[in-house]
C-alpha positions in Angstrom: 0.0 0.0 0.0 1.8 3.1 -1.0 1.0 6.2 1.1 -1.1 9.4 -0.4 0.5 11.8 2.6 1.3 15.5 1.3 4.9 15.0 2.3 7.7 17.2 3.5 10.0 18.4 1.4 13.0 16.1 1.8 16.8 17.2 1.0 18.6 15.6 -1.7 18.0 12.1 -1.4 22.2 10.9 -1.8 23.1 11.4 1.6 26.3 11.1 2.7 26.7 9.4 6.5 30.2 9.8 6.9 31.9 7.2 5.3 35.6 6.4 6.9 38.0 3.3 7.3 38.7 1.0 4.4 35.5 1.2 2.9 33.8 -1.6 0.2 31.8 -0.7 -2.6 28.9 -2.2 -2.0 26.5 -1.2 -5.2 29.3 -2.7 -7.5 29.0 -6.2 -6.1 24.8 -6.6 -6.0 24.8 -9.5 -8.1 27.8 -12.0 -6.0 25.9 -11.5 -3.2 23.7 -14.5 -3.7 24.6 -18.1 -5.5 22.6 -19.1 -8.0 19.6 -16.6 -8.7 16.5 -18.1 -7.4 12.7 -17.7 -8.1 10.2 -17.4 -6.1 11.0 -19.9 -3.8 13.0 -17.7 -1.4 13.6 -17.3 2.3 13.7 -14.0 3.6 14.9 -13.6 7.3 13.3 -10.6 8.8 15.1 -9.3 12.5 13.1 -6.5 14.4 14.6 -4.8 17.1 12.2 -4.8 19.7 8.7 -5.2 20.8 8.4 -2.1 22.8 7.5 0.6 20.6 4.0 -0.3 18.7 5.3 0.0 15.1 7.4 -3.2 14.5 4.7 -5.5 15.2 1.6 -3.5 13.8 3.4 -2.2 11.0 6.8 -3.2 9.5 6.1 -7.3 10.4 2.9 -8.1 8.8 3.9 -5.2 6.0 6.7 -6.6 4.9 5.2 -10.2 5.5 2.7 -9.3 2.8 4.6 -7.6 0.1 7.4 -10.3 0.1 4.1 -12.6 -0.6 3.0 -10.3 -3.7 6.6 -10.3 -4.9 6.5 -13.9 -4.9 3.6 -15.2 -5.8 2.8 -16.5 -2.6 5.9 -18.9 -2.2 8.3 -16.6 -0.1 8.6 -17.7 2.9 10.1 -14.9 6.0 11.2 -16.5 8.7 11.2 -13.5 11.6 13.0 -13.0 14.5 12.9 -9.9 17.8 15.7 -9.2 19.9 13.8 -7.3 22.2 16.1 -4.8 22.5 19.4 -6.8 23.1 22.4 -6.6 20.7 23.4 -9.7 21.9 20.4 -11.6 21.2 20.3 -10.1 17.7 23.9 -11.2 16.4 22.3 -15.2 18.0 19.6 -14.6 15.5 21.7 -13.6 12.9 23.5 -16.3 13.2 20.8 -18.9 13.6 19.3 -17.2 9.7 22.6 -18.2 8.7 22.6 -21.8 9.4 18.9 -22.1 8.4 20.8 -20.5 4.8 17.8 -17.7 4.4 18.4 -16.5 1.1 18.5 -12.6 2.3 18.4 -11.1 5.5 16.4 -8.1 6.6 17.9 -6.7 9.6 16.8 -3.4 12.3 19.5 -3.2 14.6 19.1 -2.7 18.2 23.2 -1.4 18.0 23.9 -0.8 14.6 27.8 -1.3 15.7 27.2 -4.5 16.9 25.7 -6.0 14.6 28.4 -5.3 12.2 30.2 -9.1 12.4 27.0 -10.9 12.2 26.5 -9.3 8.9 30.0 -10.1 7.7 28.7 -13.7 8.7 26.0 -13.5 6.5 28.2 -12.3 3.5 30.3 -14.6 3.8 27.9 -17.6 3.9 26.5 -15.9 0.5 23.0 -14.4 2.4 22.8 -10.4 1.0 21.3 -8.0 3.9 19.2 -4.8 3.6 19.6 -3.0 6.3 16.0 -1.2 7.4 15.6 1.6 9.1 18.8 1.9 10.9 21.8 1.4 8.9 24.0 -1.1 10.2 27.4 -1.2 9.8 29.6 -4.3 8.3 28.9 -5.3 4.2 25.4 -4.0 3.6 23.7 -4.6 0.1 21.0 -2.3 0.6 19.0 0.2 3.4 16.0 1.8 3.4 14.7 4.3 5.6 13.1 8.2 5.9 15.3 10.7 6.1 16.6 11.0 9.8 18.3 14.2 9.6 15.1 16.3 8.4 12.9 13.7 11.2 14.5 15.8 13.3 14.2 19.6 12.0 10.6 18.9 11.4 10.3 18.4 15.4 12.3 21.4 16.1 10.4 23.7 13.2 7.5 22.3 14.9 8.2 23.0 18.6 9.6 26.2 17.7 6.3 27.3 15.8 4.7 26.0 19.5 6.6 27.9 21.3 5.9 31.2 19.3 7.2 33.9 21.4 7.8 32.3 24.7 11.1 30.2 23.0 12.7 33.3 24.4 11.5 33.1 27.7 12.3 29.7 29.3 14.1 26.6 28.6 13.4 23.5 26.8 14.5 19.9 27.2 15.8 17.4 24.7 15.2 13.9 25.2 17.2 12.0 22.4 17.2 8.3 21.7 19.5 6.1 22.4 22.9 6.6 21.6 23.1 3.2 20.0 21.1 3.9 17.3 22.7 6.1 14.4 19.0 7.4 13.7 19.1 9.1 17.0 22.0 10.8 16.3 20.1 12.0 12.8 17.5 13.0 14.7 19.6 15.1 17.5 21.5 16.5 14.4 18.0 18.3 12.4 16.7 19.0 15.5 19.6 21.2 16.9 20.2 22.4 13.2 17.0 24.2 14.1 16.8 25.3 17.7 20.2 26.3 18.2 20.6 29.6 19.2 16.8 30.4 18.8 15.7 28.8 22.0 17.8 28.0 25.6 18.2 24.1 26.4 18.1 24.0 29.7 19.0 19.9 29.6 19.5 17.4 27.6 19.9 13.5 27.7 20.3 10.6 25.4 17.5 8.0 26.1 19.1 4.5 27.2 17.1 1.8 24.9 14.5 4.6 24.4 12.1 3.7 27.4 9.7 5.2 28.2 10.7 4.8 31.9 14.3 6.0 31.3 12.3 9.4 29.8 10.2 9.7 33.2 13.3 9.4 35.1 15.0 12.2 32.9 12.3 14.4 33.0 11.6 14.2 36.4 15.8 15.3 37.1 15.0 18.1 34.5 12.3 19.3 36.3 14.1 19.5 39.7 17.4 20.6 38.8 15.7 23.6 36.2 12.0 24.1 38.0 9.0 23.5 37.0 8.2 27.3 36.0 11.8 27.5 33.8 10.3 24.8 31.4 8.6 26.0 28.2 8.6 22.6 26.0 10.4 19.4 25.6 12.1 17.9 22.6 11.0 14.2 22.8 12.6 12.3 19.8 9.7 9.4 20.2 5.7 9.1 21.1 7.0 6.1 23.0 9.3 8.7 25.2 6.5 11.1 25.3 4.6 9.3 27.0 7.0 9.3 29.7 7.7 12.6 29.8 4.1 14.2 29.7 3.8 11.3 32.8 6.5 13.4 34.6 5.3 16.9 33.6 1.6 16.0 34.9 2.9 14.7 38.2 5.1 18.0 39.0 2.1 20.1 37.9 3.2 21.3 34.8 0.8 21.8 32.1 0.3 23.2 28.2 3.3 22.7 27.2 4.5 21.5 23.8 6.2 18.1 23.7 7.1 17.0 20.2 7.0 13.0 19.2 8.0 10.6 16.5 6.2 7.7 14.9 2.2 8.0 15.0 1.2 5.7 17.6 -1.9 5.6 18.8 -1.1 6.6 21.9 0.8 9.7 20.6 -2.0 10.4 17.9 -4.9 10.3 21.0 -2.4 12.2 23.3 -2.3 15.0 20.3 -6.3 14.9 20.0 -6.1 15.8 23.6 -3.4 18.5 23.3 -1.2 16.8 26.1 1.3 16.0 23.6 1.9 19.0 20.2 2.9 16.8 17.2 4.4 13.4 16.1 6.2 12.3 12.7 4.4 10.4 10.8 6.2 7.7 8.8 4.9 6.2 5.8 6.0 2.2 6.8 3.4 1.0 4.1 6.1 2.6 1.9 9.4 2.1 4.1 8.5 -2.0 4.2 7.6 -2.3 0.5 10.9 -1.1 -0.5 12.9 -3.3 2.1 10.9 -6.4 0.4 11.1 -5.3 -3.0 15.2 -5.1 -2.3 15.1 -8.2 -0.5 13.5 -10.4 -3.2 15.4 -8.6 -5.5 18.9 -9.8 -3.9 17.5 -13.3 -3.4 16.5 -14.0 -6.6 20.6 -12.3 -8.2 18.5 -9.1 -9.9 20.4 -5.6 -9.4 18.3 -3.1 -7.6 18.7 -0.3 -10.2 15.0 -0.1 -11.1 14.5 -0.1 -6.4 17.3 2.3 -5.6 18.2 5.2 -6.8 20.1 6.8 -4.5 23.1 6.2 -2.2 24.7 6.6 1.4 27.8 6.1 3.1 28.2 3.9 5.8 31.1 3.9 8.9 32.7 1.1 7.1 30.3 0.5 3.3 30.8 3.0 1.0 27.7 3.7 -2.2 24.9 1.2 -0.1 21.9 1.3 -2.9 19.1 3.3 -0.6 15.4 4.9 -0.6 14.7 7.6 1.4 11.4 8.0 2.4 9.5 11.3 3.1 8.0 12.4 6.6 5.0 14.4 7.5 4.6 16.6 10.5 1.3 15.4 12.2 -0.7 18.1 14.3 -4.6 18.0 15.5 -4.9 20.0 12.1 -3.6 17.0 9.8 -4.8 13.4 11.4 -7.5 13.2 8.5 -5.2 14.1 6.1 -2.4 11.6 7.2 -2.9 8.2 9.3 -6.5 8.1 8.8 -6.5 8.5 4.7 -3.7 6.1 5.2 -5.9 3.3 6.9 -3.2 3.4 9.7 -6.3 3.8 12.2 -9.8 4.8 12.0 -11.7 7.4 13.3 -13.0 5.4 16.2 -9.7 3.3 17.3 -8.4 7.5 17.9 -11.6 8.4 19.3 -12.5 5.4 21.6 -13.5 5.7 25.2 -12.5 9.0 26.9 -10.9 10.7 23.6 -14.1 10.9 22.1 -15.0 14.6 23.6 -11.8 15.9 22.7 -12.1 14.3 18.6 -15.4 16.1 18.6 -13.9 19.3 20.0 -11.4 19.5 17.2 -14.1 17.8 14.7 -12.7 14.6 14.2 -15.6 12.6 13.2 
């Protein structure tokens, strides 16, 4: 299902992520990746990160479950695996997809420098990897994901056009994901990029495995070391965080602020109808997992990914990975008809169940 979103304007799509040590051109060798090209009888391994945040196992699984299906006329098999949330666990599953000899490997980090071996293990034994959503270091093929740098200026333009006037009165806090995951560090990048200098942040702290615990805990240190009157919004890089945060901010008595999000889970999406929480990103992952598949069968089966990819980006240790970048949309109160409900991410009454129903009619979302 490909997404009808108006989207942000995205920067040129051949991003560079800072490509060093002896590097391996990666869009040269598409074709040795596999043995002999296969048909539809393939094997994708799919690994997920984690089961935390809603996304993985409402959207990307089953999405990219049912386009490898489409590709294939029903005879690809995936064969998926979680780490929930442990590196560790990951690199077991990798290596398990190896001696099961998948015929491609999708792979979401949970540390996207840990993972690197295990995906030297899989080129090695012949298995091609895409890297989704994160991209992982080691011999990549392929990765696809939205454009992480301008993720995060859409949450800064956003909280900034929040804030109006008052950016110059108090302080904000940034709450960045995890530092293991080089889309954090994106994010962090766009969103300073567009608050520096035209707002004061008062703290800032890099989310360990993004929980939404971690981000109470945080929070709830901001709040007593700036006080509770000194705090005009919060960066959150995630709803998941958001959550957290807005938890925190109720319990010291702090209200109407903006706190920014990323992702468009329900929660987020009701906590926006409700004005607790400003914005979210919406992601298009209809679009995001029907590229990873389309790459994925495309490696299996020895075809070259010119007609999938046509951009490029640098890895820590891959040079010229064959990538899509997909668009983002800023989602606001003003725009959840526009965006996750003309999607058929969620309907009008999964956002307006229960107690949100008052606050959907208030804003006419009917």
């Amino acid at each position: 299902m490909r997404r009808a979103a108006v989207a942000i304007a995205v920067g040129a799509m051949a991003v560079s992520l800072a490509a060093c040590g002896s590097a391996k051109e990666s869009g040269d060798n598409a074709d040795s990746t596999g043995s002999a090209k296969k048909g539809d009888d393939i094997k994708v391994g799919l690994l997920l990160p984690e089961n935390a945040t809603a996304r993985y196992e409402k959207f990307d699984r089953p999405l990219i479950e049912k386009k490898v299906r489409e590709l294939t006329n029903g005879k690809g098999e995936v064969v998926y695996a979680n780490a929930k949330q442990d590196a560790s666990t990951q690199n077991q599953q990798v290596d398990t997809m190896v001696t099961n000899k998948v015929d491609v490997l999708i792979v979401d980090a949970v540390d996207s420098k840990a993972i690197a071996g295990s995906v030297k293990k899989a080129k090695d034994a012949g298995i091609p990897v895409v890297a989704y959503d994160r991209l992982a270091e080691g011999p990549i093929d392929a990765y696809t994901s939205f454009d992480n740098v301008t993720v995060g200026k859409t949450q800064g333009e956003a909280l900034l056009k929040a804030l109006g006037s008052k950016a110059k009165d108090g302080q904000i806090v940034m709450m960045n994901g995890s530092s293991t995951d080089p889309n954090a560090a994106q994010f962090k990048q766009g969103a300073h990029s567009v608050l520096d200098g035209k707002v004061k942040i008062g703290r800032e702290y890099d989310t360990k495995e993004w929980k939404p615990e971690n981000a109470n805990a945080n929070m709830e240190g901001a709040i007593s070391a700036l006080g509770k009157d000194k705090i005009v919004g919060v960066y959150s890089a995630n709803d998941g965080m958001a959550g957290g945060i807005i938890t925190a901010l109720k319990a010291a008595g702090i209200a109407n602020i903006p706190v920014t999000g990323q992702d468009a889970e329900l929660s987020g999406v009701q906590r926006i109808v409700t004005g607790e929480q400003y914005m979210s990103v919406y992601k298009p992952y209809p679009q995001e997992a029907d590229v990873a598949a389309e790459m994925a069968v495309a490696l299996a089966q020895g075809k070259s990914l010119d007609s999938i990819a046509k951009d490029k980006v640098d890895s820590p240790t891959t040079k010229a990975i064959p990538s899509v970048l997909v668009p983002v949309v800023s989602l606001t109160k003003d725009n959840i008809k526009d965006t996750v409900i003309k999607d058929g991410i969620y309907t009008v009454n999964e956002i307006c169940a229960g107690k949100y129903k008052a606050a959907c009619d208030k804003i006419g979302l009917k």
